[in-house]
C-alpha positions in Angstrom: -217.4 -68.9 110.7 -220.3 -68.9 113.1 -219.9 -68.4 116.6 -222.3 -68.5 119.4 -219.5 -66.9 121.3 -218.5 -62.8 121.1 -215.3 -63.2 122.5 -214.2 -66.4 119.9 -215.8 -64.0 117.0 -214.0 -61.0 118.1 -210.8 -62.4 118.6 -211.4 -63.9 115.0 -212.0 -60.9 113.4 -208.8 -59.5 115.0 -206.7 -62.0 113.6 -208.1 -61.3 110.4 -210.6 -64.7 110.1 -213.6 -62.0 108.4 -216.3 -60.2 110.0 -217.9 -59.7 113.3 -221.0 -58.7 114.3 -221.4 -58.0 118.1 -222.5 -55.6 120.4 -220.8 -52.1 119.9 -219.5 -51.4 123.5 -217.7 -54.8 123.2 -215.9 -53.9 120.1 -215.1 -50.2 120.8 -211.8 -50.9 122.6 -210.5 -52.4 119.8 -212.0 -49.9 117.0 -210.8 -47.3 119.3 -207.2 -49.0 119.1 -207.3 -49.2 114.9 -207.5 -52.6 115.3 -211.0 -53.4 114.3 -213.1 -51.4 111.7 -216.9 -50.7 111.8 -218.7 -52.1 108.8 -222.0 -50.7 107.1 -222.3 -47.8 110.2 -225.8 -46.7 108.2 -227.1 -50.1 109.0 -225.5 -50.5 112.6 -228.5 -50.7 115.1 -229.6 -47.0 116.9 -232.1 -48.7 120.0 -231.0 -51.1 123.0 -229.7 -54.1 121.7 -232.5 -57.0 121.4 -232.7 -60.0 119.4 -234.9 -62.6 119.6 -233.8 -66.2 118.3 -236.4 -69.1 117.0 -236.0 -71.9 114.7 -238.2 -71.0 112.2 -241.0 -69.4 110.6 -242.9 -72.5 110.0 -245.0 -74.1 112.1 -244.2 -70.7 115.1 -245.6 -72.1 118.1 -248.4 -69.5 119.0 -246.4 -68.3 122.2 -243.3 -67.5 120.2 -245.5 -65.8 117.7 -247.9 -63.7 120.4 -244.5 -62.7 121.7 -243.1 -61.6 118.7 -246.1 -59.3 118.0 -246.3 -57.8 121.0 -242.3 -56.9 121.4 -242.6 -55.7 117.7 -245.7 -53.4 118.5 -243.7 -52.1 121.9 -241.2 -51.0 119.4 -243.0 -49.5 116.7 -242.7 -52.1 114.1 
């Protein structure tokens, strides 16, 4: 299941429906409770939570790209 909701994906990983990935202090009240698990902790994300969502790589329009670059080179990537 995909969700563009955190609530809807967190109540569906606590009824057992698979996975979900969301932000850490929304989950913590129910890992804290036993009722959720963390997954792959090596790979949960150390910084400020940031994403950045575009349709595609192809055909980038040049703002999306120019943006892209220059949050990547504010954190060192």
């Amino acid at each position: 299941m995909i969700s563009g909701e955190t609530d809807l994906a967190i109540n569906a990983a606590l009824e057992g429906a698979g996975l979900c990935y969301c932000l850490e202090r929304l989950a913590s009240p129910y890992v804290s409770a036993g009722r959720l698990e963390v997954v792959l902790p090596k790979w949960a994300s150390i910084g400020p939570p940031f994403s950045m969502y575009y349709s595609s790589r192809r055909q980038l329009p040049f703002g999306v790209d120019a943006l892209i670059k220059i949050v990547r080179g504010l954190n060192g990537f």
